[in-house]
mmCIF entry with sequence, helices, sheets and N, C-alpha, C, O atoms, coordinates in Angstrom:
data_MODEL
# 
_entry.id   MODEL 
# 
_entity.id                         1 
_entity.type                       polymer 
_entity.pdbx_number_of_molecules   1 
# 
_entity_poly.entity_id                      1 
_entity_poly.type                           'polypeptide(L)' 
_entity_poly.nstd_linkage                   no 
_entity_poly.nstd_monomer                   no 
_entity_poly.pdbx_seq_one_letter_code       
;(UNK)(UNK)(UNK)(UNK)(UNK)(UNK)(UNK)(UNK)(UNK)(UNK)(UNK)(UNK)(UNK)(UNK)(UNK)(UNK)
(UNK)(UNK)(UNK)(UNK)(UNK)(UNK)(UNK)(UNK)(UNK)(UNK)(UNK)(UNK)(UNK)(UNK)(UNK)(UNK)
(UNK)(UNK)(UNK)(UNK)(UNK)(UNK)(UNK)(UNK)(UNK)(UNK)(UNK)(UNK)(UNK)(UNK)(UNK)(UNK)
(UNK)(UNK)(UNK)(UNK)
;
_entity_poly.pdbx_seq_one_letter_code_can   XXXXXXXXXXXXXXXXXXXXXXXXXXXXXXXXXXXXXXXXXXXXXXXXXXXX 
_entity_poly.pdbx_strand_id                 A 
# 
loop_
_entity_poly_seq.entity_id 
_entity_poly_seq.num 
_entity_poly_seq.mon_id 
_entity_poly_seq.hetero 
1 1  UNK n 
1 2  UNK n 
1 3  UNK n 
1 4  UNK n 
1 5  UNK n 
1 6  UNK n 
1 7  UNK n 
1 8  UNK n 
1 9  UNK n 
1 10 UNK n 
1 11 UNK n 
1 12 UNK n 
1 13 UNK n 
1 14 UNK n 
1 15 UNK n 
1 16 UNK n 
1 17 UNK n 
1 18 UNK n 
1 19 UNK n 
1 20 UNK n 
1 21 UNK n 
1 22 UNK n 
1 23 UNK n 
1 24 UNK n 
1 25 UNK n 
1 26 UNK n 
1 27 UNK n 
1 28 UNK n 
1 29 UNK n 
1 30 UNK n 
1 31 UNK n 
1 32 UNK n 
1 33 UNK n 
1 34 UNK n 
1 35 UNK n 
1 36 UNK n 
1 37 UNK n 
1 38 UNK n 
1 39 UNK n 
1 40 UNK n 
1 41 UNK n 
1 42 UNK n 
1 43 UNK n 
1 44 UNK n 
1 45 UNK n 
1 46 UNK n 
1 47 UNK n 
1 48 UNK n 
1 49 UNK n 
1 50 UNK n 
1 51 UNK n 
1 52 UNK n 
# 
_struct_asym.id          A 
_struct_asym.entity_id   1 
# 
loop_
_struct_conf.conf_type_id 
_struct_conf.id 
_struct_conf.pdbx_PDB_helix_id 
_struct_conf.beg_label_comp_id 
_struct_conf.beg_label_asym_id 
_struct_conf.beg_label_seq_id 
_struct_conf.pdbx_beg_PDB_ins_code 
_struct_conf.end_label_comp_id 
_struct_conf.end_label_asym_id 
_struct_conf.end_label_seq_id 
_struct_conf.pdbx_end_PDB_ins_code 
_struct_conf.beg_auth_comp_id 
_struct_conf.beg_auth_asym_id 
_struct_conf.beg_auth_seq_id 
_struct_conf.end_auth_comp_id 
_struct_conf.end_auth_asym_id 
_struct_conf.end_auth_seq_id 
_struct_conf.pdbx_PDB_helix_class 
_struct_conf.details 
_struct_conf.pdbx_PDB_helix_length 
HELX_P HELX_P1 AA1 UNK A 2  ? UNK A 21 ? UNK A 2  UNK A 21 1 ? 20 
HELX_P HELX_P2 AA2 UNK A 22 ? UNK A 24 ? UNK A 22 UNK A 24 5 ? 3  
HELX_P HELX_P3 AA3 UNK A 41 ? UNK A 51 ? UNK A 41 UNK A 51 1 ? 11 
# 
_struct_conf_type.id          HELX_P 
_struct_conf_type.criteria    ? 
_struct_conf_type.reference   ? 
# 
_struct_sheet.id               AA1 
_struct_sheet.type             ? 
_struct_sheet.number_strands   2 
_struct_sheet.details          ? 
# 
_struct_sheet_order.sheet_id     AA1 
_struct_sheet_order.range_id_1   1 
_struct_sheet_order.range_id_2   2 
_struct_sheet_order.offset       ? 
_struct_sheet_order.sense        anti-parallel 
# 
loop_
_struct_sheet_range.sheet_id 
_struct_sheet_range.id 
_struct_sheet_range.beg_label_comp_id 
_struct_sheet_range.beg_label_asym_id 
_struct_sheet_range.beg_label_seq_id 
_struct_sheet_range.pdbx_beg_PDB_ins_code 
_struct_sheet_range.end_label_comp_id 
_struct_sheet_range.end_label_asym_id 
_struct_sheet_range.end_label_seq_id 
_struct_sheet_range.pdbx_end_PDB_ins_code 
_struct_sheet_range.beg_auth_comp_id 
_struct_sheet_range.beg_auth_asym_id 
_struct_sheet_range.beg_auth_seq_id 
_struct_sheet_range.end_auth_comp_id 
_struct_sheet_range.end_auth_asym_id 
_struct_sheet_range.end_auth_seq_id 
AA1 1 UNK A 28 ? UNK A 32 ? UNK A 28 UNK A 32 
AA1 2 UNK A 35 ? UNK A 39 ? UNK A 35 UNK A 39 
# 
loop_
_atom_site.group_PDB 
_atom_site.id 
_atom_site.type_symbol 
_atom_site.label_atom_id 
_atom_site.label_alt_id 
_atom_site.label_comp_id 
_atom_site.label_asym_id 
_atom_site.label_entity_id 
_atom_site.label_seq_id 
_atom_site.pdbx_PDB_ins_code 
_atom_site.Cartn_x 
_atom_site.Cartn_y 
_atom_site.Cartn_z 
_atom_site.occupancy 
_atom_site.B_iso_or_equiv 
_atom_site.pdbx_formal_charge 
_atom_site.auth_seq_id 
_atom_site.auth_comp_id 
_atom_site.auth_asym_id 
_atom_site.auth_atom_id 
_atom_site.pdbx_PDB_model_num 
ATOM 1   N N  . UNK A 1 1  ? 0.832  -1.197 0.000   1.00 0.00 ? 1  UNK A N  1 
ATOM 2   C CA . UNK A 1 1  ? 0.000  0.000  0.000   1.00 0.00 ? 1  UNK A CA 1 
ATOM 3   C C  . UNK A 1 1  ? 0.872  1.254  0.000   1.00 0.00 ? 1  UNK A C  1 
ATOM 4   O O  . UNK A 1 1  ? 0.631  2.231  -0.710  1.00 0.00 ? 1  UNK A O  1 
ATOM 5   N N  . UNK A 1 2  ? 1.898  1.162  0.841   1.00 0.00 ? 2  UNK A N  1 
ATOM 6   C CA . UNK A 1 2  ? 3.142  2.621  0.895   1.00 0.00 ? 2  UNK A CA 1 
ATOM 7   C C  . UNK A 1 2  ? 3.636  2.910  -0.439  1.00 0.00 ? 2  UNK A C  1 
ATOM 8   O O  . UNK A 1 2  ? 3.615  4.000  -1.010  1.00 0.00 ? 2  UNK A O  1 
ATOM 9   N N  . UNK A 1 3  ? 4.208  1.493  -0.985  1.00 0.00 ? 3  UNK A N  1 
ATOM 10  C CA . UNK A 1 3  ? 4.896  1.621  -1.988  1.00 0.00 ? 3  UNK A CA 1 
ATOM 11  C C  . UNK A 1 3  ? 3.563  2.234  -3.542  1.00 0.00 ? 3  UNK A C  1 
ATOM 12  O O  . UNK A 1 3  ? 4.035  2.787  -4.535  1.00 0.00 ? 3  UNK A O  1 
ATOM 13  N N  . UNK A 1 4  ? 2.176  2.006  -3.426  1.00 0.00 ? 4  UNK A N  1 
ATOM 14  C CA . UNK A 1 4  ? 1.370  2.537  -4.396  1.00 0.00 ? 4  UNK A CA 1 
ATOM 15  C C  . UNK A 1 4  ? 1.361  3.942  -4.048  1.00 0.00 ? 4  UNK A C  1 
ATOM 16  O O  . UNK A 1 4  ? 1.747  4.655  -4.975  1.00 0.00 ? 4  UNK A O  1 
ATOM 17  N N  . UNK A 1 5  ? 1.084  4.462  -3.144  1.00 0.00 ? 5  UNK A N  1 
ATOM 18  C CA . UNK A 1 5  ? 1.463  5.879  -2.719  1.00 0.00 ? 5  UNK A CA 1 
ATOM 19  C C  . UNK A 1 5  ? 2.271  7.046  -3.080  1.00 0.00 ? 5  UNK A C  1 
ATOM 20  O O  . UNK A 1 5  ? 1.955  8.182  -3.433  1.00 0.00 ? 5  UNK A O  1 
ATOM 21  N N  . UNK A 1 6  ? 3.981  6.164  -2.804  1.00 0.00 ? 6  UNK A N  1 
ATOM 22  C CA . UNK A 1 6  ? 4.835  6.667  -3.645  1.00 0.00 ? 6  UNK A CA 1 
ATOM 23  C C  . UNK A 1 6  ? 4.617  7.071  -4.720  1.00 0.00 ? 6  UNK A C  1 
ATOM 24  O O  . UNK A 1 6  ? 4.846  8.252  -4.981  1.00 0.00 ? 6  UNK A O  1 
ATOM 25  N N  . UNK A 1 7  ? 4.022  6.052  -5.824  1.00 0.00 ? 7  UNK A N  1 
ATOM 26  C CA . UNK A 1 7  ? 3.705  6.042  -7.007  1.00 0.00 ? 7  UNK A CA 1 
ATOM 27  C C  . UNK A 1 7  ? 2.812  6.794  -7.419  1.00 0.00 ? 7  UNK A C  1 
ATOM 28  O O  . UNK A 1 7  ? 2.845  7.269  -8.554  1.00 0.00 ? 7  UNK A O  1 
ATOM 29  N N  . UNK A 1 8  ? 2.025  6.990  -6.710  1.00 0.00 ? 8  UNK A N  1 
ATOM 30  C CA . UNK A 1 8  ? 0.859  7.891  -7.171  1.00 0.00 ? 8  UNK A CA 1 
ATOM 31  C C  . UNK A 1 8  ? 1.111  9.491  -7.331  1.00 0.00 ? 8  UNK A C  1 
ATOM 32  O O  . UNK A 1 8  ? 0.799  10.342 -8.164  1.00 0.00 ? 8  UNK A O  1 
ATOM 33  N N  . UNK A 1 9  ? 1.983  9.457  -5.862  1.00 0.00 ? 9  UNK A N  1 
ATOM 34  C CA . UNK A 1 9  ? 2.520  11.174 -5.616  1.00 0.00 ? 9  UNK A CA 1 
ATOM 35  C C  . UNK A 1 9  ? 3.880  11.364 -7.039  1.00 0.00 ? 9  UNK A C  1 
ATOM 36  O O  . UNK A 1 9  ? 4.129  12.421 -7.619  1.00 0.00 ? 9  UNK A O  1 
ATOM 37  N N  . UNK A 1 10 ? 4.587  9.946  -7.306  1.00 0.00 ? 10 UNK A N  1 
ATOM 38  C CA . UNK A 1 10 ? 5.771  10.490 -8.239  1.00 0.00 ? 10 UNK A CA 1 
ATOM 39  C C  . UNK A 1 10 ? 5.047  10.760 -9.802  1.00 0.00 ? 10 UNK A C  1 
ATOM 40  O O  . UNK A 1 10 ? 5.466  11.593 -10.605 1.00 0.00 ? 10 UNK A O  1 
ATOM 41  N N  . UNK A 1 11 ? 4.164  10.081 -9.969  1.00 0.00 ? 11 UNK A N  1 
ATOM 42  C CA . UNK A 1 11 ? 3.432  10.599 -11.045 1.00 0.00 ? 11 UNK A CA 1 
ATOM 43  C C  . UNK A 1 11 ? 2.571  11.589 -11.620 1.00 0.00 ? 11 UNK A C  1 
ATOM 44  O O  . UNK A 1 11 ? 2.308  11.965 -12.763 1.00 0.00 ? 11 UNK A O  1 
ATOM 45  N N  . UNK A 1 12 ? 2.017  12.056 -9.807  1.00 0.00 ? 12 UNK A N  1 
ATOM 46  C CA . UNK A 1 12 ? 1.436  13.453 -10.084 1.00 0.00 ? 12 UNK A CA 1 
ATOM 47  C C  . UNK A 1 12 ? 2.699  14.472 -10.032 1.00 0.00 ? 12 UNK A C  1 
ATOM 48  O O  . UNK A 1 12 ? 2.341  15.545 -10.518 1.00 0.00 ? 12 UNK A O  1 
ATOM 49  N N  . UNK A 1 13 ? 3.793  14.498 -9.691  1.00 0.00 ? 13 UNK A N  1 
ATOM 50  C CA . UNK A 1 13 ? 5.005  15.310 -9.450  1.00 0.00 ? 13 UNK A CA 1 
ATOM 51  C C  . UNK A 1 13 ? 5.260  15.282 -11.155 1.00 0.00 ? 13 UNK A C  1 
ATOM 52  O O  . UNK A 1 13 ? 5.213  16.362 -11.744 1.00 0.00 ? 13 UNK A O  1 
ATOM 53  N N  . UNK A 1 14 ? 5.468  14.311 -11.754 1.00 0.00 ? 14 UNK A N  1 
ATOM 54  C CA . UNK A 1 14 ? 6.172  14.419 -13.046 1.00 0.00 ? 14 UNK A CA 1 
ATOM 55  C C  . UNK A 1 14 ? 4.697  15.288 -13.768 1.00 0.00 ? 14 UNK A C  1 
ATOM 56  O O  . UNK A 1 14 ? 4.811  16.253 -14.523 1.00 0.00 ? 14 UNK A O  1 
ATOM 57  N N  . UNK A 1 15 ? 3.902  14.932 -13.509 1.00 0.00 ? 15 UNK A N  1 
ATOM 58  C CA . UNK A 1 15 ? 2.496  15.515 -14.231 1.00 0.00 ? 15 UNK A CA 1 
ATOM 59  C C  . UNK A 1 15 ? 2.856  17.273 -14.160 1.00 0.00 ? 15 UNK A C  1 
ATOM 60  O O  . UNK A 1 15 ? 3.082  18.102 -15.041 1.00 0.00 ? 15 UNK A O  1 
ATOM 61  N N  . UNK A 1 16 ? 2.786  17.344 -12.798 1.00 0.00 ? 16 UNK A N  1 
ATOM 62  C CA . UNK A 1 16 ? 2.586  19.014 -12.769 1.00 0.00 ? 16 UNK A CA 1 
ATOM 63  C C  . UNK A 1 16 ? 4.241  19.637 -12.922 1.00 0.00 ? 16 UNK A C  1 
ATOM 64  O O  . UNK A 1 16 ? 4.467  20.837 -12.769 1.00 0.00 ? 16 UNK A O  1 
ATOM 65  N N  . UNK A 1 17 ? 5.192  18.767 -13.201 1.00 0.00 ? 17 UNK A N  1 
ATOM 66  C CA . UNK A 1 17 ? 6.477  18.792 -13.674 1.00 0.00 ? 17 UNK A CA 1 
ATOM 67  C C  . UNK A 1 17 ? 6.255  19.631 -15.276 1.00 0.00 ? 17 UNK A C  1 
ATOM 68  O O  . UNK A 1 17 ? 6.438  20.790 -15.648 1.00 0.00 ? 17 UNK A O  1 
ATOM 69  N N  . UNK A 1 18 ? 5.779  18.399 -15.934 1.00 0.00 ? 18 UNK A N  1 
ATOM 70  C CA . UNK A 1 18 ? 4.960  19.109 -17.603 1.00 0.00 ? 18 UNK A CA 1 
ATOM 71  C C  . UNK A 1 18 ? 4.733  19.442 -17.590 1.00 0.00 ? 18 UNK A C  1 
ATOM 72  O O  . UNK A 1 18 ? 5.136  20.111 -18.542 1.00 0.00 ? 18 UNK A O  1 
ATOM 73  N N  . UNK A 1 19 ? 3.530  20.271 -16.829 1.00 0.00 ? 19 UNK A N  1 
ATOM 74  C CA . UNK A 1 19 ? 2.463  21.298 -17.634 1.00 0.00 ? 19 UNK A CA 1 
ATOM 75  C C  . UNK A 1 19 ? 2.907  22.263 -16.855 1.00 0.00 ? 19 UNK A C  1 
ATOM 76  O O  . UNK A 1 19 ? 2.035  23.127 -16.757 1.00 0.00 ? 19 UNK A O  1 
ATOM 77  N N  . UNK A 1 20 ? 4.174  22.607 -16.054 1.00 0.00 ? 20 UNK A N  1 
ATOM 78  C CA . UNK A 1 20 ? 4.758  23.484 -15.918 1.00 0.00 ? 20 UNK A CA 1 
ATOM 79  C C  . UNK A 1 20 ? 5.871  24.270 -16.444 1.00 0.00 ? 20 UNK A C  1 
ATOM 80  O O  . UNK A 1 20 ? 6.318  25.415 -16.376 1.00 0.00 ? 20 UNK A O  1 
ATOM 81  N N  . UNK A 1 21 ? 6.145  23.032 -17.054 1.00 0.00 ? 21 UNK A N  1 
ATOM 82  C CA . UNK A 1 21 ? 7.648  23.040 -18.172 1.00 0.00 ? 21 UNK A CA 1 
ATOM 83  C C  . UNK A 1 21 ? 6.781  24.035 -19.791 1.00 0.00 ? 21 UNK A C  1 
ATOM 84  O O  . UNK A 1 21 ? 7.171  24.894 -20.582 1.00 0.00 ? 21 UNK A O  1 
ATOM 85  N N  . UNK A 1 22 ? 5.520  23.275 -19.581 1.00 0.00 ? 22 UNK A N  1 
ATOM 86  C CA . UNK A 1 22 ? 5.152  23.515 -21.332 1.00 0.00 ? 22 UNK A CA 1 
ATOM 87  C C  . UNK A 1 22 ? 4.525  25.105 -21.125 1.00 0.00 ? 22 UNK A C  1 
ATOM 88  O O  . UNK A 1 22 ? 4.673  26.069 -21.876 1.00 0.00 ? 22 UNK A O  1 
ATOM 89  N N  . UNK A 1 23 ? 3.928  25.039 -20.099 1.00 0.00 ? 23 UNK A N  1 
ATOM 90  C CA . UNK A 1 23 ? 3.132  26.374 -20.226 1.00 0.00 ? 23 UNK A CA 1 
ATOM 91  C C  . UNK A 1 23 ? 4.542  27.831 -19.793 1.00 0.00 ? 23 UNK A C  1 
ATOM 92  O O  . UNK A 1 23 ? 4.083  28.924 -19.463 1.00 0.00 ? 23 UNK A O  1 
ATOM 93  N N  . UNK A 1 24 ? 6.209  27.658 -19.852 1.00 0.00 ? 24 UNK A N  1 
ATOM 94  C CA . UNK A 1 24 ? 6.654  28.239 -19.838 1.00 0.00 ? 24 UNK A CA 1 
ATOM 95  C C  . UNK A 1 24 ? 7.866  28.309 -20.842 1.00 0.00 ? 24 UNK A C  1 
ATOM 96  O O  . UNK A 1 24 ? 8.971  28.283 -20.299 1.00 0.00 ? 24 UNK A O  1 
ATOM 97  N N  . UNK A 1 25 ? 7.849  28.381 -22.012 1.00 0.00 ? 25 UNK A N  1 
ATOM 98  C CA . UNK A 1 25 ? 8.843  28.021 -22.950 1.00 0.00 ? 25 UNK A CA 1 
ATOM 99  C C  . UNK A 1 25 ? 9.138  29.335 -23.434 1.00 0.00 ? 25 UNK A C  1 
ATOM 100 O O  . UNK A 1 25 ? 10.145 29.446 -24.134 1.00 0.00 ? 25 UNK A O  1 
ATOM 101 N N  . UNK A 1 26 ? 8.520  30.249 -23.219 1.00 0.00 ? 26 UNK A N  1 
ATOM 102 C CA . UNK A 1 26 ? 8.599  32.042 -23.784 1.00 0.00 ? 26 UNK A CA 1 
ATOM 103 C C  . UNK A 1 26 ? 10.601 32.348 -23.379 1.00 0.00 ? 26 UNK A C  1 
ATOM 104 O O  . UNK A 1 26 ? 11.277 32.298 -22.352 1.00 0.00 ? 26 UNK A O  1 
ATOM 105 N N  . UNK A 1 27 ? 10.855 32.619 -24.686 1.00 0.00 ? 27 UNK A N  1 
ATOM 106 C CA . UNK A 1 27 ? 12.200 33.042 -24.214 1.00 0.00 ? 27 UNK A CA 1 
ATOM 107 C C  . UNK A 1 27 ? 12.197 34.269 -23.416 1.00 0.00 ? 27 UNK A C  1 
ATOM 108 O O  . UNK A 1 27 ? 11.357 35.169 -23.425 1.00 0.00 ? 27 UNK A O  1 
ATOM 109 N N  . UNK A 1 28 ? 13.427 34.149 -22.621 1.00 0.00 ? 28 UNK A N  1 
ATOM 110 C CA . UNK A 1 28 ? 13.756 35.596 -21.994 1.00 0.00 ? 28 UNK A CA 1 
ATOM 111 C C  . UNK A 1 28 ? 15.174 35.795 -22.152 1.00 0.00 ? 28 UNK A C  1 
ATOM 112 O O  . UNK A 1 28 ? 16.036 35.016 -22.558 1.00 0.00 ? 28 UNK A O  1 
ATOM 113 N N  . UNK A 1 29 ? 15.245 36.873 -21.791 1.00 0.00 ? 29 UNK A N  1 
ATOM 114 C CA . UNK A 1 29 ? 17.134 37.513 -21.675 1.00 0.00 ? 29 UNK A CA 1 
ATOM 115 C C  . UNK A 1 29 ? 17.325 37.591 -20.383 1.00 0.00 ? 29 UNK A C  1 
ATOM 116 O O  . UNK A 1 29 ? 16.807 38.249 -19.481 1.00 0.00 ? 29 UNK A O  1 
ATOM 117 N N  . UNK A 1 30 ? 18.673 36.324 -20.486 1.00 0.00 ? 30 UNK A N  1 
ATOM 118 C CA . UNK A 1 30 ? 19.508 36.388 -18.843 1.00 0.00 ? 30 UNK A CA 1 
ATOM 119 C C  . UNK A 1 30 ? 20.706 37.353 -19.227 1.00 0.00 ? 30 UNK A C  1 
ATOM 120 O O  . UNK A 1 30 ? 21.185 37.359 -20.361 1.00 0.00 ? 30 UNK A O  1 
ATOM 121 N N  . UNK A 1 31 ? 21.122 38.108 -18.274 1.00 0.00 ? 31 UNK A N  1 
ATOM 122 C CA . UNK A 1 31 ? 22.450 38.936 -18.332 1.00 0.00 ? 31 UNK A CA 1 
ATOM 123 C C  . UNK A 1 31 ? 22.771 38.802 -16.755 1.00 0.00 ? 31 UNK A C  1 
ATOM 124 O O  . UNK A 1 31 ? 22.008 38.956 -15.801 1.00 0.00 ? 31 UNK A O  1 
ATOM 125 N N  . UNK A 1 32 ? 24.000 38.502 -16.781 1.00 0.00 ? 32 UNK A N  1 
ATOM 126 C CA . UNK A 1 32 ? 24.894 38.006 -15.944 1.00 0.00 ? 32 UNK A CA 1 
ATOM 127 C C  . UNK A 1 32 ? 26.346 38.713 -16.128 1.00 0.00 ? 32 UNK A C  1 
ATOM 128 O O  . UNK A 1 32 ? 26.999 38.620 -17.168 1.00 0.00 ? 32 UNK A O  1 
ATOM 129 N N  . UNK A 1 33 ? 26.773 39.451 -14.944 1.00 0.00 ? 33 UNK A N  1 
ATOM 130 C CA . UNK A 1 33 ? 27.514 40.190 -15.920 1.00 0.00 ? 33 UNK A CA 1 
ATOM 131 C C  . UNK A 1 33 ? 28.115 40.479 -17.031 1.00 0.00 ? 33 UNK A C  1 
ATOM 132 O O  . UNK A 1 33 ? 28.074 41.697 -16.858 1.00 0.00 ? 33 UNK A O  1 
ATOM 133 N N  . UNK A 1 34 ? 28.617 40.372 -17.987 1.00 0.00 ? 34 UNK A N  1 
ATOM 134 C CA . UNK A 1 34 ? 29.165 40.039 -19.288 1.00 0.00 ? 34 UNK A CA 1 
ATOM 135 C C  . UNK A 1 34 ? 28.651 39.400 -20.110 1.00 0.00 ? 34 UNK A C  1 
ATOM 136 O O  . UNK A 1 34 ? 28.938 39.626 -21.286 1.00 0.00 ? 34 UNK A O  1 
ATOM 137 N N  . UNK A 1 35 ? 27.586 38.245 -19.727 1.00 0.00 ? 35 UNK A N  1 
ATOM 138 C CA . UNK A 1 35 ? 27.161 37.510 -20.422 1.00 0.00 ? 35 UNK A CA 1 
ATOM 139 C C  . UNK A 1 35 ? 25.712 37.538 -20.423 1.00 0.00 ? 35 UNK A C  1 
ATOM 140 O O  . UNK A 1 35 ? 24.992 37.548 -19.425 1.00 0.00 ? 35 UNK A O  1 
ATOM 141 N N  . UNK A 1 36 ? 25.243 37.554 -22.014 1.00 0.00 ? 36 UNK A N  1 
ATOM 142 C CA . UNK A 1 36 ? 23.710 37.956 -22.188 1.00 0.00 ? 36 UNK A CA 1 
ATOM 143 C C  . UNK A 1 36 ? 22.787 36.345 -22.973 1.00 0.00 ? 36 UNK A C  1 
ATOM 144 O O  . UNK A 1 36 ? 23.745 35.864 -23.579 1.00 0.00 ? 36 UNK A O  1 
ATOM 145 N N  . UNK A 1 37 ? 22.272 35.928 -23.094 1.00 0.00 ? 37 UNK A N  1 
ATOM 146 C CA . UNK A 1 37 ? 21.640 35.139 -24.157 1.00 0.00 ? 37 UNK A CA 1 
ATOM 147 C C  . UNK A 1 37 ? 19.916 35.135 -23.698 1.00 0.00 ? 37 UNK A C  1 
ATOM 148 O O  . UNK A 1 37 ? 19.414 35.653 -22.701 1.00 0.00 ? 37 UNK A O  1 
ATOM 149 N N  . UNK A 1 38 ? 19.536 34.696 -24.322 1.00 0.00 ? 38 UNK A N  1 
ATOM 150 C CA . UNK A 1 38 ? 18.182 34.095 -24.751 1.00 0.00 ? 38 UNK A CA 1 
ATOM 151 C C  . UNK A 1 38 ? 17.758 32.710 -24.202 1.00 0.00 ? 38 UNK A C  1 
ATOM 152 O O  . UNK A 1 38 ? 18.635 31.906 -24.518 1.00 0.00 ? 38 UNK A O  1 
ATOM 153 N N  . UNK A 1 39 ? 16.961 32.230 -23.645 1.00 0.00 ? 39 UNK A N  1 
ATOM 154 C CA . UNK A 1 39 ? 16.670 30.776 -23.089 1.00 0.00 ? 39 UNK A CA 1 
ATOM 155 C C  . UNK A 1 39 ? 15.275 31.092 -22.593 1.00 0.00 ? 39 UNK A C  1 
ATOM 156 O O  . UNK A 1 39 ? 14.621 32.114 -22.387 1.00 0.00 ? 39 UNK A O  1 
ATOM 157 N N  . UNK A 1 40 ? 15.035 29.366 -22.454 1.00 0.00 ? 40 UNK A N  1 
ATOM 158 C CA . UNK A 1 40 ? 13.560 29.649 -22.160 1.00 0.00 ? 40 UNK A CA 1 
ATOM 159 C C  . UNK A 1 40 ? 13.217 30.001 -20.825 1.00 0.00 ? 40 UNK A C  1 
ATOM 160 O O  . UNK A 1 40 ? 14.179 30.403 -20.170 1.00 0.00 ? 40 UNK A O  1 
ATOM 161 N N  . UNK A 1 41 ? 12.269 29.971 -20.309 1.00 0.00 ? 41 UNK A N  1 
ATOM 162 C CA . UNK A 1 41 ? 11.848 30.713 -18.944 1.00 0.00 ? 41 UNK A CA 1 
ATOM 163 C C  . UNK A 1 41 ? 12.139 29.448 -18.214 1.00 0.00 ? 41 UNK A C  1 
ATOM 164 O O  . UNK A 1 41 ? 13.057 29.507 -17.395 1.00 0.00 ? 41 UNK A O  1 
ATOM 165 N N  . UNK A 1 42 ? 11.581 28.430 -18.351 1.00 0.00 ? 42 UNK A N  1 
ATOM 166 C CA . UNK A 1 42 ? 11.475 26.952 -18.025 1.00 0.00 ? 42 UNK A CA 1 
ATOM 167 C C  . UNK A 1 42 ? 13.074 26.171 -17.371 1.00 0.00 ? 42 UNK A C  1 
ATOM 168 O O  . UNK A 1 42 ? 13.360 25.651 -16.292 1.00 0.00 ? 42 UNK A O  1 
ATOM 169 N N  . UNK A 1 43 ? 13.823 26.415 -18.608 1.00 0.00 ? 43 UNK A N  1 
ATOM 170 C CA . UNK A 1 43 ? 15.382 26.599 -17.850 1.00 0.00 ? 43 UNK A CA 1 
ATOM 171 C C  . UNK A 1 43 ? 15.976 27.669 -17.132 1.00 0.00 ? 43 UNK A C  1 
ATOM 172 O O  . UNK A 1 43 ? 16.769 27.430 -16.221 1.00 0.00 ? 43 UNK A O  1 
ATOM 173 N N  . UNK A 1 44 ? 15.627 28.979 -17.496 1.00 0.00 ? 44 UNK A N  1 
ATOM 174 C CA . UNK A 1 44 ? 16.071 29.908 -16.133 1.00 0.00 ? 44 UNK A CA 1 
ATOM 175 C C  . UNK A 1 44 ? 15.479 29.379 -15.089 1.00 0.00 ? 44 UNK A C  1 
ATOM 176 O O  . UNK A 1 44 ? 16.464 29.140 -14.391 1.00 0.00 ? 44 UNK A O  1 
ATOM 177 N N  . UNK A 1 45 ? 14.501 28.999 -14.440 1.00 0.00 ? 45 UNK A N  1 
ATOM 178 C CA . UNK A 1 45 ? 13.870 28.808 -13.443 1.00 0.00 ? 45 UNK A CA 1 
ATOM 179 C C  . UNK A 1 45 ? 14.430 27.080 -12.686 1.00 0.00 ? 45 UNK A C  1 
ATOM 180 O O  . UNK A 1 45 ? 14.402 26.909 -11.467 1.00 0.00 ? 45 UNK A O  1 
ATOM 181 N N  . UNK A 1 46 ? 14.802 26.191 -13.468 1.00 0.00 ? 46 UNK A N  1 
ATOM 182 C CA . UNK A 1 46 ? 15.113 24.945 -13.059 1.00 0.00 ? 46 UNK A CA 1 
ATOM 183 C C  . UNK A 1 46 ? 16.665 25.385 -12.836 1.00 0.00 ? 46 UNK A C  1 
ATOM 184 O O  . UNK A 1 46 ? 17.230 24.895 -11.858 1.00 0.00 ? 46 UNK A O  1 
ATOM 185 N N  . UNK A 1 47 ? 17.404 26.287 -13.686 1.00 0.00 ? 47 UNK A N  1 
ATOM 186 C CA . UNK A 1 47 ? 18.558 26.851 -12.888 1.00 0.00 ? 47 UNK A CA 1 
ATOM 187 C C  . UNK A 1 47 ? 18.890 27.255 -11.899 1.00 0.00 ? 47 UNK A C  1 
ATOM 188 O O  . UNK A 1 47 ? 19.844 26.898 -11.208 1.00 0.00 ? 47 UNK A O  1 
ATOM 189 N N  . UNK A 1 48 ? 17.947 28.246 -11.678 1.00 0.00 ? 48 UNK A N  1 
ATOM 190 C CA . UNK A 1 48 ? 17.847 29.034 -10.401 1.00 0.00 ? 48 UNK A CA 1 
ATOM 191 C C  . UNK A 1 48 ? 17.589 27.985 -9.437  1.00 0.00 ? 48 UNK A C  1 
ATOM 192 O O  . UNK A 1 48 ? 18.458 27.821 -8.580  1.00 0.00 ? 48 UNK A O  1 
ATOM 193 N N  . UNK A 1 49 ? 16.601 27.268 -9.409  1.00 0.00 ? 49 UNK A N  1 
ATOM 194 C CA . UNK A 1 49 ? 16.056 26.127 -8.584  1.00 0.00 ? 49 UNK A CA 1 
ATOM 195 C C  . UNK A 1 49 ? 17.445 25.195 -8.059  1.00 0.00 ? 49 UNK A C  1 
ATOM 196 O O  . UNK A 1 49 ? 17.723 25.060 -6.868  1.00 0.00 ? 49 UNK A O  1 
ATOM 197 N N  . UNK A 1 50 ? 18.111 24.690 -9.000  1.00 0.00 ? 50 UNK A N  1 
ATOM 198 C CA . UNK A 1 50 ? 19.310 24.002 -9.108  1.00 0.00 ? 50 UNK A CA 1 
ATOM 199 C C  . UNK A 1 50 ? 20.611 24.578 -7.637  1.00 0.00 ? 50 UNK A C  1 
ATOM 200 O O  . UNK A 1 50 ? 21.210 24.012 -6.722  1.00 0.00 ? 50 UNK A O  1 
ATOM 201 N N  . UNK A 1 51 ? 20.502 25.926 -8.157  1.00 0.00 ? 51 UNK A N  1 
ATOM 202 C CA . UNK A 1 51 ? 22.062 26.479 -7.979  1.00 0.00 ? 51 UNK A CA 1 
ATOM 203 C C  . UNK A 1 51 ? 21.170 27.634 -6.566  1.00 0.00 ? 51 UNK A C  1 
ATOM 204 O O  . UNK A 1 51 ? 21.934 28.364 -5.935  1.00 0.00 ? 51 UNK A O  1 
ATOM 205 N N  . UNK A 1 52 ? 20.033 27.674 -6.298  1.00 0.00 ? 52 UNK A N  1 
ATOM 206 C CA . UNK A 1 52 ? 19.823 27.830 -4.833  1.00 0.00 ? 52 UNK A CA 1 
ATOM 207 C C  . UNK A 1 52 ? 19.599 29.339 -4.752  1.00 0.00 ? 52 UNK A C  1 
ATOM 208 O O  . UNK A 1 52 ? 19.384 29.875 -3.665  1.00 0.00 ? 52 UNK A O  1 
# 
């Protein structure tokens, strides 16, 4: 029964994982000192998330 649980919560995690990923793909401009580019919102944010 624990172990269906798990499962249930890791699948709603990957769920609202996607439709968080998709509904943010709009590029933006990171500038960091010196350095400028273009990326999607979706990876600035799992960066930031990443590196704290």
């Amino acid at each position: 029964m624990r172990q269906q649980w798990k499962l249930i919560l890791g699948v709603c995690a990957v769920i609202l994982v996607v439709i968080f990923a998709l509904q943010n793909v709009n590029n933006v401009q990171v500038t960091f000192l010196f350095f400028q580019a273009q990326m999607p919102m979706v990876l600035v944010l799992l960066i930031s998330i990443l590196f704290g």
